[in-house]
C-alpha positions as CSV (number, residue, x, y, z in Angstrom):
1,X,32.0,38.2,-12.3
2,X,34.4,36.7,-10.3
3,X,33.9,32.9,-8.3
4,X,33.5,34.4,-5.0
5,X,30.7,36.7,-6.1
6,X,28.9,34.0,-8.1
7,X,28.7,31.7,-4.7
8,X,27.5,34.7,-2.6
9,X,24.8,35.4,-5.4
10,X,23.6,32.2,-5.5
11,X,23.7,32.2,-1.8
12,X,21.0,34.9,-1.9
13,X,19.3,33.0,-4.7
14,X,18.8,30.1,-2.6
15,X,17.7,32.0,0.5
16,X,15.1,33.8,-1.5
17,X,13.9,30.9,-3.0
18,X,13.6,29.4,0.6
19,X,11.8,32.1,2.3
20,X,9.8,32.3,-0.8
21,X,9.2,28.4,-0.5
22,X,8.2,29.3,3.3
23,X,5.9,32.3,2.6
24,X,4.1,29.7,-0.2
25,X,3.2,27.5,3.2
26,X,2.1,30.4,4.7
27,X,0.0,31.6,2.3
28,X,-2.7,28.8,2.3
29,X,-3.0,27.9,-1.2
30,X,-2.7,31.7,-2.5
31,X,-5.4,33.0,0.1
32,X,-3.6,35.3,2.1
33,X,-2.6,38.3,0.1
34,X,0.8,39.3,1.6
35,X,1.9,35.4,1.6
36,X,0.8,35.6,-2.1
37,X,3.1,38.6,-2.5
38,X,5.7,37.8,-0.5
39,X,5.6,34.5,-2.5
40,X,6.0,35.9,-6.2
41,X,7.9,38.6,-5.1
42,X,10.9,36.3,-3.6
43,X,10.5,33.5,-5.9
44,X,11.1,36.4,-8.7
45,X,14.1,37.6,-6.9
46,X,15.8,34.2,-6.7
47,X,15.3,33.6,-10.4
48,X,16.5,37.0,-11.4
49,X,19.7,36.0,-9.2
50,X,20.0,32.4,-11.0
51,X,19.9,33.8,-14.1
52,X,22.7,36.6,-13.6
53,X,24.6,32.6,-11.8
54,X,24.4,31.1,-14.5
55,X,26.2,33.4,-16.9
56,X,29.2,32.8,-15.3
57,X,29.2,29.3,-13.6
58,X,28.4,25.7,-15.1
59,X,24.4,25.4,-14.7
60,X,25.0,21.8,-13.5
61,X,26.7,23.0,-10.7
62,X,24.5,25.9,-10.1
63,X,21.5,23.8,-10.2
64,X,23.0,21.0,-8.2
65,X,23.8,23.7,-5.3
66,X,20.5,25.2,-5.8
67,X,18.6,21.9,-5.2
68,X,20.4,20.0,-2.9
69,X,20.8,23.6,-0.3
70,X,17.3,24.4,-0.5
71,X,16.0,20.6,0.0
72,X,18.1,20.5,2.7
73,X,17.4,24.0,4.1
74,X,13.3,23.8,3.4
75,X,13.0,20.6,5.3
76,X,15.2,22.3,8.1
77,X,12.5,25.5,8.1
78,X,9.9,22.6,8.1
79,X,10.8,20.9,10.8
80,X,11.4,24.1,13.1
81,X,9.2,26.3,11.9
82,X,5.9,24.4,10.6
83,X,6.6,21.3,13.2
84,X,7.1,19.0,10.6
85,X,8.5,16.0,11.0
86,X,11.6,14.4,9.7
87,X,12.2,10.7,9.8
88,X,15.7,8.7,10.3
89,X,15.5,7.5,6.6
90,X,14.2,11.3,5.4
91,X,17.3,12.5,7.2
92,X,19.5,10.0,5.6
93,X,18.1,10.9,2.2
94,X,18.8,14.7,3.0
95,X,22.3,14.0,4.0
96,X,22.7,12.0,0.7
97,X,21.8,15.0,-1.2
98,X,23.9,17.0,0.7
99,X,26.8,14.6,0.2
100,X,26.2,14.5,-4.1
101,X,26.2,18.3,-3.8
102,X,29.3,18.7,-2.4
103,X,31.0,15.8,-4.6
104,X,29.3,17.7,-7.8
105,X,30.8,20.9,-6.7
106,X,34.3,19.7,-5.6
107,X,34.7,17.3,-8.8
108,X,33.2,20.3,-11.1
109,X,36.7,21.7,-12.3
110,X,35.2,22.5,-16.3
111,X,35.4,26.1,-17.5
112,X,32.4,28.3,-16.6
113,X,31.5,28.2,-20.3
């Protein structure tokens, strides 16, 4: 699998596993059925898609991109979807993440295996 089709994989991964993240709010603690679903059946997908990821790419990497997007995209869904609030210093935090992730990625230059 080539580079370019890893990163839109994991792409999908992550926006699975943040929609699934978003259903597991919705869902009430498991009491609303199609949540529930929705839940397991997204979470299921973005681990399927990981585990095809990390054949091919450093799982460091992977993992690193995983995280740091869907911290950084769940707080976003937070915030405009659920009304949550996000503080100057959780917003700092966030961009910190954000900031490791992309040194991780650009400094990550070892062979896939």
């Amino acid at each position: 699998m080539n580079e370019l089709k890893s990163y839109f994989l994991l792409a999908i991964a992550i926006a699975c596993e943040v929609a699934g993240t978003s259903f597991l709010k919705a869902s009430d603690g498991f009491t609303l059925p199609v949540q529930t679903i929705g839940t397991l059946m997204l979470y299921a997908a973005a681990f399927y898609l990981l585990a095809i990821i990390v054949r091919t790419m450093p799982i460091g990497v992977v993992y690193a991109i995983w995280s740091g997007a869907g911290i950084v995209l769940i707080s976003a869904v937070g915030w405009l979807r659920f009304g949550q609030s996000l503080s100057p210093a959780t917003m700092f935090g966030i961009a910190v993440i954000a900031a490791g992730v992309v040194i991780v990625n650009l400094s990550s230059a070892a062979p896939p295996h």
